[in-house]
TIVO-2410 file (N, C-alpha, C; in nm, 3 decimals):
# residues 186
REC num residu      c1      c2      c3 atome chaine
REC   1      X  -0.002  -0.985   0.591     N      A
REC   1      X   0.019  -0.871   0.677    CA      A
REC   1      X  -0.033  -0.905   0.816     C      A
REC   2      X   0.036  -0.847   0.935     N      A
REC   2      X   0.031  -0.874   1.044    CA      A
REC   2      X  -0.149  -0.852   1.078     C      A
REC   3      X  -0.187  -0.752   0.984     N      A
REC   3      X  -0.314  -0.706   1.055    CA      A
REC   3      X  -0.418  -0.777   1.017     C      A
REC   4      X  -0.431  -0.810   0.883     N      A
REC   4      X  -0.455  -0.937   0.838    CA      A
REC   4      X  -0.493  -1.087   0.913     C      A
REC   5      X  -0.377  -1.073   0.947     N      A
REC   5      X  -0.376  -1.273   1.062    CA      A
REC   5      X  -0.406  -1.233   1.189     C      A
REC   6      X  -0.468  -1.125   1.239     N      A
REC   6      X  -0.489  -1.098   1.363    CA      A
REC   6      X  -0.664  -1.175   1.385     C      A
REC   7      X  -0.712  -1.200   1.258     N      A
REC   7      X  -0.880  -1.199   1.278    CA      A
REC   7      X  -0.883  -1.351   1.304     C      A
REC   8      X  -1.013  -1.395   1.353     N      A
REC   8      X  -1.095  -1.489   1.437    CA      A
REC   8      X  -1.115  -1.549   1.558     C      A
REC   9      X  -1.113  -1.639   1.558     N      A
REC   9      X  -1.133  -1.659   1.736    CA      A
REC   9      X  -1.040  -1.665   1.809     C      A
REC  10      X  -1.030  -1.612   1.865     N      A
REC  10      X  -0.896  -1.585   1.988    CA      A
REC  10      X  -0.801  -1.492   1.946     C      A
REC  11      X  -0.811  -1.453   1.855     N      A
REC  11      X  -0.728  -1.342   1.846    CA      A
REC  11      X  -0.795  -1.179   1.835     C      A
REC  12      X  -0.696  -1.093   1.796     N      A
REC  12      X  -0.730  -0.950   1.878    CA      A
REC  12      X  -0.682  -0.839   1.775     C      A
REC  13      X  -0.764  -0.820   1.724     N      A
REC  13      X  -0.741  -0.736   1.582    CA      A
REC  13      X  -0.703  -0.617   1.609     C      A
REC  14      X  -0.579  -0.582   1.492     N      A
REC  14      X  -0.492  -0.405   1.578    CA      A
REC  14      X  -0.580  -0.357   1.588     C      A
REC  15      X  -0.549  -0.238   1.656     N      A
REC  15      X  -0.645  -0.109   1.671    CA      A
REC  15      X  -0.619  -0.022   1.593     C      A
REC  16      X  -0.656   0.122   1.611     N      A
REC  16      X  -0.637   0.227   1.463    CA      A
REC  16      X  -0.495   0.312   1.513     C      A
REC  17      X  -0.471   0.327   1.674     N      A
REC  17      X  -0.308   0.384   1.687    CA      A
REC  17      X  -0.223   0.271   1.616     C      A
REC  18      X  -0.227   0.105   1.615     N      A
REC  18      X  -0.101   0.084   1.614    CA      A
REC  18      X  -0.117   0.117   1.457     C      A
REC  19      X  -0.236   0.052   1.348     N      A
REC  19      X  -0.237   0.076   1.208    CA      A
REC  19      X  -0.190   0.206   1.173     C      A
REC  20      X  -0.204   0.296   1.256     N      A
REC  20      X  -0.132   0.463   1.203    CA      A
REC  20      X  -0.010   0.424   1.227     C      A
REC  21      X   0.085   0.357   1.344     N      A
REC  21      X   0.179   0.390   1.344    CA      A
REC  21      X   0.264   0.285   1.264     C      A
REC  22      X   0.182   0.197   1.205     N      A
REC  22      X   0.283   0.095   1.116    CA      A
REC  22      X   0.252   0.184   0.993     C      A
REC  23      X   0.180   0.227   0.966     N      A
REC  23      X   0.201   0.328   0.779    CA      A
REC  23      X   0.306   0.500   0.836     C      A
REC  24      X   0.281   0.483   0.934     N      A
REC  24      X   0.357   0.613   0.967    CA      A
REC  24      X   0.503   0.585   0.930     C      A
REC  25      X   0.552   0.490   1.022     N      A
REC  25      X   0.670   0.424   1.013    CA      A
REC  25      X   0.734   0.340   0.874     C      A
REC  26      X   0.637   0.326   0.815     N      A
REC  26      X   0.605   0.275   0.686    CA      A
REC  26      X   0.662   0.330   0.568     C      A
REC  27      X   0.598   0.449   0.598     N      A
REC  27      X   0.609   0.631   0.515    CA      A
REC  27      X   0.726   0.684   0.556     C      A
REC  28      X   0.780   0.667   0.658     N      A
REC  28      X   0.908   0.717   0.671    CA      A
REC  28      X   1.055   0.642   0.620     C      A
REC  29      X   0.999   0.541   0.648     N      A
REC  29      X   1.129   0.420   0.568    CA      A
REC  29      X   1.109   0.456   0.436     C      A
REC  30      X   0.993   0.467   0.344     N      A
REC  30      X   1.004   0.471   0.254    CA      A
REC  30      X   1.057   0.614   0.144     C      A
REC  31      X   0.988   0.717   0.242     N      A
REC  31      X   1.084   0.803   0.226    CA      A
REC  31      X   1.207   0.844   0.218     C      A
REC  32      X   1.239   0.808   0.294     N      A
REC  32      X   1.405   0.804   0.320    CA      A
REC  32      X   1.471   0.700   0.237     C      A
REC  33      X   1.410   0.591   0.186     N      A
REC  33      X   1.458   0.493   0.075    CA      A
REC  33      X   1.483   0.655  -0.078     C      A
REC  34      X   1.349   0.707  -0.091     N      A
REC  34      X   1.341   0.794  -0.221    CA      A
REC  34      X   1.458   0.877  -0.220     C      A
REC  35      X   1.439   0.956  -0.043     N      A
REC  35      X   1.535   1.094  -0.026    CA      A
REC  35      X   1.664   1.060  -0.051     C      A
REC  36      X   1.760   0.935  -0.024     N      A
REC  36      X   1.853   0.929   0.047    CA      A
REC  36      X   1.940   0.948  -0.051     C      A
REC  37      X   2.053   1.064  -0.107     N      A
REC  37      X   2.141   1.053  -0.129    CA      A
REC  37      X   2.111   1.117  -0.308     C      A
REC  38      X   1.981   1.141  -0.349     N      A
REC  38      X   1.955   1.205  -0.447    CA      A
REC  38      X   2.024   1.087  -0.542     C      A
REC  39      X   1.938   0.941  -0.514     N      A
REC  39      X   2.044   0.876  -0.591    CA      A
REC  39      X   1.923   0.775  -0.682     C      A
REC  40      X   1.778   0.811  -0.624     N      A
REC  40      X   1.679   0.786  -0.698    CA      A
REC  40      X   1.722   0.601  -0.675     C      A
REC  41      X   1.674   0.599  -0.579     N      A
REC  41      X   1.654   0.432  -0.521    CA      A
REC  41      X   1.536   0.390  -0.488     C      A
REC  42      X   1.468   0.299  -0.503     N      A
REC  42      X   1.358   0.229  -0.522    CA      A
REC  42      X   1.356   0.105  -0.450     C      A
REC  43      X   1.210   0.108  -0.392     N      A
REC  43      X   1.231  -0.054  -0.302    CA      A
REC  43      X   1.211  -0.180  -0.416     C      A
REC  44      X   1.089  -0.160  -0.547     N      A
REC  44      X   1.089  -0.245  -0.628    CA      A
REC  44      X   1.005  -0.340  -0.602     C      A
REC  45      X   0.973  -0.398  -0.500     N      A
REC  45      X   0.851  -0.500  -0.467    CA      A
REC  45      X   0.775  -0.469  -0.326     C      A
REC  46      X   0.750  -0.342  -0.306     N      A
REC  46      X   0.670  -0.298  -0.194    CA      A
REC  46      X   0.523  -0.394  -0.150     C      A
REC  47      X   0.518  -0.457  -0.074     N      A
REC  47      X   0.371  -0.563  -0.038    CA      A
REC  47      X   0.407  -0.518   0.093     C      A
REC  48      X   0.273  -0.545   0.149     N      A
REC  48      X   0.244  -0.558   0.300    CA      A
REC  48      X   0.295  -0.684   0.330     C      A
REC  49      X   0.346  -0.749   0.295     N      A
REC  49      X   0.418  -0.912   0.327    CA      A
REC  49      X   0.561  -0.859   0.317     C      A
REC  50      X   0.625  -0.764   0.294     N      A
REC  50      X   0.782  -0.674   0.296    CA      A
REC  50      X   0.779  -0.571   0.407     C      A
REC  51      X   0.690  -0.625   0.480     N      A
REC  51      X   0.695  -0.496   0.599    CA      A
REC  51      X   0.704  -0.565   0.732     C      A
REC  52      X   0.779  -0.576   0.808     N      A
REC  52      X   0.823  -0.644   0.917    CA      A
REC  52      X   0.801  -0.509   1.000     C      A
REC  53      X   0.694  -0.600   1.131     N      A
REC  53      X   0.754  -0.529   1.237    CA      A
REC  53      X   0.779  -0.599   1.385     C      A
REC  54      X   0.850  -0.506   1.464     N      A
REC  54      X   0.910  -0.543   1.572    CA      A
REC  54      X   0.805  -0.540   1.698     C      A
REC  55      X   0.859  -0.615   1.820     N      A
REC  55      X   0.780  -0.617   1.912    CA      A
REC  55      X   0.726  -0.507   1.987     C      A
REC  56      X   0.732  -0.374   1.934     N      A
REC  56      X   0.704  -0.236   1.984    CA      A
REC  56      X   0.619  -0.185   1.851     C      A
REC  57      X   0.581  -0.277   1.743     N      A
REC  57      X   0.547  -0.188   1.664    CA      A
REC  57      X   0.541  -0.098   1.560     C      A
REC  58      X   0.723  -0.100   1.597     N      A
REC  58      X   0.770  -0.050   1.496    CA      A
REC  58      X   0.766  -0.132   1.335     C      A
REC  59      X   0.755  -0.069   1.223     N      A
REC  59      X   0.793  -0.125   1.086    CA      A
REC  59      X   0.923  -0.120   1.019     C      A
REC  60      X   0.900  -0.198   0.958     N      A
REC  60      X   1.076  -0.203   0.900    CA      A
REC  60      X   1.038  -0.267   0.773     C      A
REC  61      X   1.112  -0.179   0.612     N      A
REC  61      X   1.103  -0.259   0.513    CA      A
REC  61      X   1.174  -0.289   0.464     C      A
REC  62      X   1.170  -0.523   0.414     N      A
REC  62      X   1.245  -0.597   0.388    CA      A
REC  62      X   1.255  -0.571   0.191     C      A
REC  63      X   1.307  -0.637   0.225     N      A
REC  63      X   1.345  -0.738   0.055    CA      A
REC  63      X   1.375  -0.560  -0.023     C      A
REC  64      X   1.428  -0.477   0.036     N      A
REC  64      X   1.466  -0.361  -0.066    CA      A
REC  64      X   1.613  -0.410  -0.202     C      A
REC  65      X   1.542  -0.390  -0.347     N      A
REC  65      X   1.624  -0.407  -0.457    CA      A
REC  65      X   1.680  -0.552  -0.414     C      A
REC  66      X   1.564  -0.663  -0.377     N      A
REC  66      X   1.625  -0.766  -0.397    CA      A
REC  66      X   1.541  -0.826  -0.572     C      A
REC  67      X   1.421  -0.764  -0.576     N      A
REC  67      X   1.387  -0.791  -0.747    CA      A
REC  67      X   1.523  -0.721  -0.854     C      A
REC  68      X   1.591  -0.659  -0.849     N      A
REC  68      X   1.712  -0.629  -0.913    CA      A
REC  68      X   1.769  -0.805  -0.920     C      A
REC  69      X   1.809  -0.845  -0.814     N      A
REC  69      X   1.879  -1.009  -0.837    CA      A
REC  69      X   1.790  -1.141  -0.845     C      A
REC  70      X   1.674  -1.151  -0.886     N      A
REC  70      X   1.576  -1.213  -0.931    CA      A
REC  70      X   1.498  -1.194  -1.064     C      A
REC  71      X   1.511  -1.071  -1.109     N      A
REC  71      X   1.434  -1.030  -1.215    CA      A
REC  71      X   1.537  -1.145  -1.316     C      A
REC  72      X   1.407  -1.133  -1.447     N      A
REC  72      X   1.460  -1.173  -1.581    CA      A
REC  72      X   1.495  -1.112  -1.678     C      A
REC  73      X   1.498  -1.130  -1.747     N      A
REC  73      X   1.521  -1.076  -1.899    CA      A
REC  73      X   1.388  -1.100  -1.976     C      A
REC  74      X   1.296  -1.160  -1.953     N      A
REC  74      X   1.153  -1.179  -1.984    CA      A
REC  74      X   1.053  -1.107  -1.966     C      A
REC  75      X   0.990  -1.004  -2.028     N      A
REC  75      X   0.918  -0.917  -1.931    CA      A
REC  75      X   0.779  -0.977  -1.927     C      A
REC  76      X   0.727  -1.111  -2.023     N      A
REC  76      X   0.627  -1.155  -1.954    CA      A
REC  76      X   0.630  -1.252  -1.837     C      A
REC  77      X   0.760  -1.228  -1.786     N      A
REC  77      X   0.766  -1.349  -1.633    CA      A
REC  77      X   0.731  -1.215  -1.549     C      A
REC  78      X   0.611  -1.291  -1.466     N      A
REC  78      X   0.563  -1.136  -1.384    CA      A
REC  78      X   0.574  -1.181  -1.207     C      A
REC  79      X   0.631  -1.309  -1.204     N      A
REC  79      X   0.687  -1.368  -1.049    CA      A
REC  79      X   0.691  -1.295  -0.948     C      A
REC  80      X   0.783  -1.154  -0.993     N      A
REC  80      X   0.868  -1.092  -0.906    CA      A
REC  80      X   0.783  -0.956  -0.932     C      A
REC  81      X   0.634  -0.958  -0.935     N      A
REC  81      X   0.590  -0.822  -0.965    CA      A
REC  81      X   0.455  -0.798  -0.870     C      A
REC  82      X   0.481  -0.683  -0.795     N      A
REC  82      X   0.371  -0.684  -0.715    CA      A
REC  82      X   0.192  -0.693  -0.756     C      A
REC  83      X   0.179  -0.757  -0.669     N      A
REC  83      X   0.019  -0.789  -0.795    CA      A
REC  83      X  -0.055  -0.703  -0.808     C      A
REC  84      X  -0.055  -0.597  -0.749     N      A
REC  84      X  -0.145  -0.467  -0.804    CA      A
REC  84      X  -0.101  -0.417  -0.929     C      A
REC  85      X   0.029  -0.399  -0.954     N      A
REC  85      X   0.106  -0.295  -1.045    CA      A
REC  85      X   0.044  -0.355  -1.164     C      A
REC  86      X   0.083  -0.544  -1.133     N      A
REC  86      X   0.052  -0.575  -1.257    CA      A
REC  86      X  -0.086  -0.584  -1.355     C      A
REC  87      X  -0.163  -0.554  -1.261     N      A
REC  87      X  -0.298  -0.472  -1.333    CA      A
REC  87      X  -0.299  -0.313  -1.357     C      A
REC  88      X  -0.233  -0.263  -1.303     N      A
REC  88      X  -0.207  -0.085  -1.373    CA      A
REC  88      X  -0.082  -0.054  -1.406     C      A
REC  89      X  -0.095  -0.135  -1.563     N      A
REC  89      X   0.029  -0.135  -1.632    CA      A
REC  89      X   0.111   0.078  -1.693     C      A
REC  90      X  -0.017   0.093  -1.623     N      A
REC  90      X   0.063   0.315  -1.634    CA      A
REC  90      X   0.185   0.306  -1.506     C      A
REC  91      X   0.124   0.240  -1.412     N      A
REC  91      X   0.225   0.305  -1.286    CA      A
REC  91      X   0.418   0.264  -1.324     C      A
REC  92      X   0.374   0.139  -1.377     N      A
REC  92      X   0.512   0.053  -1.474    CA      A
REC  92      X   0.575   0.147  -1.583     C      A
REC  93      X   0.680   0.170  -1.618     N      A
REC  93      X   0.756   0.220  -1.684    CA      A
REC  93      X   0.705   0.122  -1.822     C      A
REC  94      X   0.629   0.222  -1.978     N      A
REC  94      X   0.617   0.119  -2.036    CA      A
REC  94      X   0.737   0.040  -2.132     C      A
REC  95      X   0.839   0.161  -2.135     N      A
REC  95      X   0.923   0.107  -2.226    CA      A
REC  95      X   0.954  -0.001  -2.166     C      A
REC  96      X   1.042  -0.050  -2.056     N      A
REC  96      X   1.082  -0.234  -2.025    CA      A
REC  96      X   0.996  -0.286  -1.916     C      A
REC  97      X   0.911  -0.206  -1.860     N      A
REC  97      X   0.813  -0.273  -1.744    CA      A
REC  97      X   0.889  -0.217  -1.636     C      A
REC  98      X   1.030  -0.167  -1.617     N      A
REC  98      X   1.079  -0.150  -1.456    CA      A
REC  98      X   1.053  -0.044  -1.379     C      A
REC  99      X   1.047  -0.130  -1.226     N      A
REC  99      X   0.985  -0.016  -1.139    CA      A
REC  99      X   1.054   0.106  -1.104     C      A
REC 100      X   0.987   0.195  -1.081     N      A
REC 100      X   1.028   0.298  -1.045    CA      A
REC 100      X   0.971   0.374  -0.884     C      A
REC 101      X   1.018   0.510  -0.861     N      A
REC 101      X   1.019   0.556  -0.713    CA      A
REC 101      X   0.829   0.551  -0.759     C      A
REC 102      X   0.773   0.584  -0.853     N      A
REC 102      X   0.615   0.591  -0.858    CA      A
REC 102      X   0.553   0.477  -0.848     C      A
REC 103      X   0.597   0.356  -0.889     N      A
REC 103      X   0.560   0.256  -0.862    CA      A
REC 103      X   0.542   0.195  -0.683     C      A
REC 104      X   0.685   0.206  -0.641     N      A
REC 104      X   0.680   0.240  -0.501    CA      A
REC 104      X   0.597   0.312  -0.413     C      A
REC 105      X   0.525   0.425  -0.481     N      A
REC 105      X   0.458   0.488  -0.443    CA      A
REC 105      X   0.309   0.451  -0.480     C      A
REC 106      X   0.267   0.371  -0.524     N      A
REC 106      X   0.113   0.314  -0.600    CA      A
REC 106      X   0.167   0.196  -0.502     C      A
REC 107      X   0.232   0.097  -0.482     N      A
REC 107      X   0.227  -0.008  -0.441    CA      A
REC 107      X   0.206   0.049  -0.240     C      A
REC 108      X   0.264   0.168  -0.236     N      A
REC 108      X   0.235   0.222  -0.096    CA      A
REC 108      X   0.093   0.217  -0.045     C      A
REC 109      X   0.027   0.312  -0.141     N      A
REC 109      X  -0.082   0.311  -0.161    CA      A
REC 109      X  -0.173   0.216  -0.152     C      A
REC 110      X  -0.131   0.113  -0.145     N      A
REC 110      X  -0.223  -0.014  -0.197    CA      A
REC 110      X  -0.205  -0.074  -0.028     C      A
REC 111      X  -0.061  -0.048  -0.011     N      A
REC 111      X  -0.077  -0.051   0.161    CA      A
REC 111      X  -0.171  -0.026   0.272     C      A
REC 112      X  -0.122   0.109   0.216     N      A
REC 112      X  -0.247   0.162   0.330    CA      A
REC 112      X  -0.422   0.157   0.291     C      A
REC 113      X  -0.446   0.113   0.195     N      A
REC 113      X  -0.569   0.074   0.143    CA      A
REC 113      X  -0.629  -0.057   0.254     C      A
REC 114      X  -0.479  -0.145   0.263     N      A
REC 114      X  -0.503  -0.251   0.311    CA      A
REC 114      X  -0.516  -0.253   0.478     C      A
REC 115      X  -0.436  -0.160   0.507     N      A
REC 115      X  -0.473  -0.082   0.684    CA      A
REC 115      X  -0.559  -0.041   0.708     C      A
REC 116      X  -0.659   0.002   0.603     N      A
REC 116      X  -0.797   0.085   0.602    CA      A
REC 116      X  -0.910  -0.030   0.619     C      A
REC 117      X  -0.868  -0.076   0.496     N      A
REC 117      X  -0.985  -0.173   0.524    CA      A
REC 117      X  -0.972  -0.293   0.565     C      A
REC 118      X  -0.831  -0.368   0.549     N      A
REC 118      X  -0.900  -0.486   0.625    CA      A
REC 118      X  -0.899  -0.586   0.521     C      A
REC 119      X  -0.868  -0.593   0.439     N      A
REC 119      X  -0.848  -0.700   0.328    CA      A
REC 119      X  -0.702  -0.651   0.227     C      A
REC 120      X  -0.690  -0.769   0.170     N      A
REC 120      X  -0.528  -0.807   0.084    CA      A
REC 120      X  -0.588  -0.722  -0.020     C      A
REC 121      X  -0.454  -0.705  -0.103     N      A
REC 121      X  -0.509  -0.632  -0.244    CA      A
REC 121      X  -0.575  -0.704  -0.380     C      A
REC 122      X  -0.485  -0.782  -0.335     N      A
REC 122      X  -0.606  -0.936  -0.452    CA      A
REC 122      X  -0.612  -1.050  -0.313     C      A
REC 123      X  -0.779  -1.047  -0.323     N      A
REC 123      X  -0.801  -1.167  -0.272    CA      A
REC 123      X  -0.903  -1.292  -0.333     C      A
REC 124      X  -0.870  -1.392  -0.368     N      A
REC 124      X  -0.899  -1.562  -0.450    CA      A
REC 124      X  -1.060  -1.502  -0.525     C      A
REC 125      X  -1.060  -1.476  -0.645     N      A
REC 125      X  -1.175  -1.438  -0.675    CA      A
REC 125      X  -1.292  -1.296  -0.725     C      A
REC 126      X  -1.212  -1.206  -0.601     N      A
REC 126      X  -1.252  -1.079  -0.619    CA      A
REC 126      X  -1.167  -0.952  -0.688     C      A
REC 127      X  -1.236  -0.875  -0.719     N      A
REC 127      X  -1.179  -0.743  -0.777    CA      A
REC 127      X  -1.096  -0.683  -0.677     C      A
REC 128      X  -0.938  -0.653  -0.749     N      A
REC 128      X  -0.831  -0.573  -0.682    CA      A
REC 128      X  -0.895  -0.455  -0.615     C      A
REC 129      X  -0.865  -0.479  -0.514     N      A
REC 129      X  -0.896  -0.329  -0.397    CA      A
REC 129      X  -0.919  -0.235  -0.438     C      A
REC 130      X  -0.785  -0.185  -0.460     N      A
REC 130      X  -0.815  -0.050  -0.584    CA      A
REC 130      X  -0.925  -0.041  -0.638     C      A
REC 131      X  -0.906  -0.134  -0.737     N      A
REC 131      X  -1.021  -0.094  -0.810    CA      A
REC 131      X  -1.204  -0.075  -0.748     C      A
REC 132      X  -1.174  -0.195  -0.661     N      A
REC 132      X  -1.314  -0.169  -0.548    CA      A
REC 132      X  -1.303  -0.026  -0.489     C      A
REC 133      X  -1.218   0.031  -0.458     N      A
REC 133      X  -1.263   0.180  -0.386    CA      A
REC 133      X  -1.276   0.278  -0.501     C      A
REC 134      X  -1.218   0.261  -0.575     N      A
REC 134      X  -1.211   0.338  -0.704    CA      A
REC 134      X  -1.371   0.334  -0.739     C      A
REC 135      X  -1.413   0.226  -0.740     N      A
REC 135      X  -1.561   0.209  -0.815    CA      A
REC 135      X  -1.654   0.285  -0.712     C      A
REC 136      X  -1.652   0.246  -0.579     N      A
REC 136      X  -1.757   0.266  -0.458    CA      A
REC 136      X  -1.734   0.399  -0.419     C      A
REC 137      X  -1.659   0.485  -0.449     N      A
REC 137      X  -1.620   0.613  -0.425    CA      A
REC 137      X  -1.699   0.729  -0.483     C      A
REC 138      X  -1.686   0.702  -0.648     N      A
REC 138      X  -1.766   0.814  -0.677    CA      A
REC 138      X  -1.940   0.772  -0.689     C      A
REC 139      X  -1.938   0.643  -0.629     N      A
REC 139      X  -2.123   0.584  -0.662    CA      A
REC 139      X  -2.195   0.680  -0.547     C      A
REC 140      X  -2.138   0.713  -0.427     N      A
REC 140      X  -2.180   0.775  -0.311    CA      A
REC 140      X  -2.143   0.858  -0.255     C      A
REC 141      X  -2.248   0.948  -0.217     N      A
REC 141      X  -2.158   1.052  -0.113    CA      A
REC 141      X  -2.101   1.036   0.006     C      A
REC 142      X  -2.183   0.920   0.090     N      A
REC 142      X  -2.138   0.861   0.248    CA      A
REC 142      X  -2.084   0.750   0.207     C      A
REC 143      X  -1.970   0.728   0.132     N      A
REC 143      X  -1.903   0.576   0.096    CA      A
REC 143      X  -1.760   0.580   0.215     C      A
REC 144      X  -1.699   0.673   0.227     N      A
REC 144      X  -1.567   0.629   0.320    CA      A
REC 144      X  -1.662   0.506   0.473     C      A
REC 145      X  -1.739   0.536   0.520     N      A
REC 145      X  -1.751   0.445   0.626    CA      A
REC 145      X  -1.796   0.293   0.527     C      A
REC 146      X  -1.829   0.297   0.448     N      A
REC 146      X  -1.858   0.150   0.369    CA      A
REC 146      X  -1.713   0.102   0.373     C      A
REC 147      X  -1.604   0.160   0.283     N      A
REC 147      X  -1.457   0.069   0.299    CA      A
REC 147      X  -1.377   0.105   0.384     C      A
REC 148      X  -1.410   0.144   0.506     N      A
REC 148      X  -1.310   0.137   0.620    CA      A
REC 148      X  -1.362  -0.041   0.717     C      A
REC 149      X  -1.273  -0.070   0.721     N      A
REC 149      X  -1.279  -0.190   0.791    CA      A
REC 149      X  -1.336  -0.173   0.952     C      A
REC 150      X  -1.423  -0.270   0.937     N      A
REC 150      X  -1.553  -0.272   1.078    CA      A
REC 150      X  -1.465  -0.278   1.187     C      A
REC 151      X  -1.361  -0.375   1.209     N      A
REC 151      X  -1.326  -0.303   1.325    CA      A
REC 151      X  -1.276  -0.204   1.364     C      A
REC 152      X  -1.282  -0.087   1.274     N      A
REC 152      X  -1.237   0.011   1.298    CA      A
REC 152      X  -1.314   0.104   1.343     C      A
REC 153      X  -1.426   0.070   1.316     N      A
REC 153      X  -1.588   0.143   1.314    CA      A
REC 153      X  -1.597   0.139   1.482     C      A
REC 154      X  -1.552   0.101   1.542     N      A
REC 154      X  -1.554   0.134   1.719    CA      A
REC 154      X  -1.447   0.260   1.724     C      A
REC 155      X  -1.383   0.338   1.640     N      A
REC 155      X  -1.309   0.453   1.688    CA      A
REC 155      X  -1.375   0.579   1.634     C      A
REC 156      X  -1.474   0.558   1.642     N      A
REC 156      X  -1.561   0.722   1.568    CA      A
REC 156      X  -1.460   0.866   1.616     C      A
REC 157      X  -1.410   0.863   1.695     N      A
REC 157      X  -1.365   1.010   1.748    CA      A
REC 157      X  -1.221   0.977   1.646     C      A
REC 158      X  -1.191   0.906   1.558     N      A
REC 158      X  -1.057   0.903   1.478    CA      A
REC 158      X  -1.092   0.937   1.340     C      A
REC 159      X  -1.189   1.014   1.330     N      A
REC 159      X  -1.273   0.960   1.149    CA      A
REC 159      X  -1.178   1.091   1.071     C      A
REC 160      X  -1.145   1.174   1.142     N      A
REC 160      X  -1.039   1.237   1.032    CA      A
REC 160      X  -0.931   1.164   1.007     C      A
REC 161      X  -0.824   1.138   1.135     N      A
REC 161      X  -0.729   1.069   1.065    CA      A
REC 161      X  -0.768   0.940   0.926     C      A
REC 162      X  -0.872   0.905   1.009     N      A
REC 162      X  -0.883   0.753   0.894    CA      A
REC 162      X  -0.898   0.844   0.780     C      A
REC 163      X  -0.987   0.960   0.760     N      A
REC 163      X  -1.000   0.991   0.610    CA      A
REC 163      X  -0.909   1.099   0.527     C      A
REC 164      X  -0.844   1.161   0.624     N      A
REC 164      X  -0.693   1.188   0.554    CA      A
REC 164      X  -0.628   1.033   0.557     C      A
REC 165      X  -0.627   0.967   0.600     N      A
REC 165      X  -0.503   0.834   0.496    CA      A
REC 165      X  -0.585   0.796   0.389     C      A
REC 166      X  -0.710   0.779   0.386     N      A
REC 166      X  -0.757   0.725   0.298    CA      A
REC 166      X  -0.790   0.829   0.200     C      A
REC 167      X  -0.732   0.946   0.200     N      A
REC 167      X  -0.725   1.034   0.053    CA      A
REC 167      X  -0.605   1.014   0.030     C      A
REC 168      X  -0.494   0.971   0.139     N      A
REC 168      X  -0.357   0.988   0.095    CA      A
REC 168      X  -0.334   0.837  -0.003     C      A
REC 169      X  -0.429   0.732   0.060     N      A
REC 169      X  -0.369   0.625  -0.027    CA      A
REC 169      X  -0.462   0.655  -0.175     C      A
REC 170      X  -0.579   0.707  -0.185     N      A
REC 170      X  -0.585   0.732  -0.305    CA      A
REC 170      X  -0.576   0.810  -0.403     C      A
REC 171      X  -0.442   0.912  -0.379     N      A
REC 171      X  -0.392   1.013  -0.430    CA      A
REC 171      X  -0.239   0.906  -0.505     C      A
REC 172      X  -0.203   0.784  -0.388     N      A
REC 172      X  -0.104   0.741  -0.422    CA      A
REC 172      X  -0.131   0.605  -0.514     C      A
REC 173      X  -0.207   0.598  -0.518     N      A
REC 173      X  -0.309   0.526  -0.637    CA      A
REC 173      X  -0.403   0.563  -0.759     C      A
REC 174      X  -0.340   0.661  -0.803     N      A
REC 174      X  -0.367   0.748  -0.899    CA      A
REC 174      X  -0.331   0.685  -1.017     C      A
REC 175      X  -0.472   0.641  -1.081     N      A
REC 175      X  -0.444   0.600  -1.254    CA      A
REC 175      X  -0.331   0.645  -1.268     C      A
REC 176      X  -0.303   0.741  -1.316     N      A
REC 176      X  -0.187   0.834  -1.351    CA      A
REC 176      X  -0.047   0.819  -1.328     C      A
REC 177      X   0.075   0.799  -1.364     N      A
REC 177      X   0.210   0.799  -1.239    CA      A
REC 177      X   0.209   0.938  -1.264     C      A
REC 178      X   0.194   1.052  -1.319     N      A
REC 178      X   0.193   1.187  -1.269    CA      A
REC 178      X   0.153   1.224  -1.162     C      A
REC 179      X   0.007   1.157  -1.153     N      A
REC 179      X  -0.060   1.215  -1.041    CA      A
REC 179      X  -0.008   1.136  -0.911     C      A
REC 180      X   0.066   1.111  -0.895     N      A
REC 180      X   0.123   1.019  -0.756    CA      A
REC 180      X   0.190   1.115  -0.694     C      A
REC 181      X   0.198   1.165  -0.594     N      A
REC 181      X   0.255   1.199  -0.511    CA      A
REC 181      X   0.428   1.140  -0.479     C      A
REC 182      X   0.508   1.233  -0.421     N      A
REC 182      X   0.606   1.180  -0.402    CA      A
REC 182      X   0.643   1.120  -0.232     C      A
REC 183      X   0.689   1.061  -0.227     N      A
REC 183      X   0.659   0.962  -0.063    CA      A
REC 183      X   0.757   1.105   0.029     C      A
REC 184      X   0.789   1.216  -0.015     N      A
REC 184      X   0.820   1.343   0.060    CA      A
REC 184      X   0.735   1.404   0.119     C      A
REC 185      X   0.574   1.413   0.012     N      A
REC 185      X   0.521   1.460   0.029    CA      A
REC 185      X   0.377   1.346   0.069     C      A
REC 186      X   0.375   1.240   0.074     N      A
REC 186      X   0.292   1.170   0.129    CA      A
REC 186      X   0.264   1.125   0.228     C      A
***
């Protein structure tokens, strides 16, 4: 993810307008993927590495229903499976494993987790994101400034927005695929 490769020396890590406006823009593509046509379409491999954006900022999401022409017939080949899902085997449809608009919507989630704080969703070693906020959440009462990412910690006058997204991504990361929200309403 763009925001991601922005860190170390010489470079210039986003700020918290453009990170709102790449999940904003984000949320709206993806919406309109769910809304369009009442025809129940699905992106299928949602990553922050499927999100292109343009020299203004804008987001745009790639590779939509290209796991449809890659998938197998194997459901333990997990290649083509976003790596969060494949540790919260609820959000997965269990009868054949395939994704669905909720899955899309947990893998969203995992997005903006990653706009928040500042790290991938699996990174070489450590516990899936998720599950890190999941854990550090209910240990404390002052935990949102622990997983918001430090450079973000220079925008104090933004601390609502940051903590409405960061209920929205973990509403859309809900053990549950009931409890997921629909990207209409997210």
């Amino acid at each position: 993810m763009l925001m991601l490769e922005n860190r170390g020396p010489g470079r210039t890590p986003l700020d918290w307008s453009t990170r709102l406006k790449l999940a904003s823009s984000s949320t709206q593509g993806l919406a309109f993927l769910h809304c369009y046509n009442k025809a129940k379409l699905f992106h299928g491999h949602l990553t922050s590495s499927n999100i292109l954006v343009d020299h203004l900022g804008n987001s745009c999401l790639a590779d939509i229903g290209l796991h449809q022409l890659f998938s197998t017939t194997s459901s333990s080949h997990n290649a083509n499976k976003a790596p969060e899902l494949m540790l919260n085997n609820n959000i997965i449809s269990q009868s054949q494993r395939n994704f669905t608009q909720k899955s899309d919507v947990y893998s969203f989630g995992v997005i903006l987790l990653e706009i928040l704080i500042g790290r991938m969703a699996m990174e070489e070693g450590d516990m899936s994101l998720v599950k890190w906020v999941q854990s550090v959440a209910p240990a404390r009462e002052e935990w949102t400034w622990e997983v918001i990412d430090f450079e973000l910690l220079v925008h104090k006058e933004m601390e609502l927005e940051m903590m409405a997204l960061l209920q929205v991504a973990l509403l859309c990361v809900a053990p549950l695929p009931k409890d997921c929200p629909k990207m209409s309403i997210a």
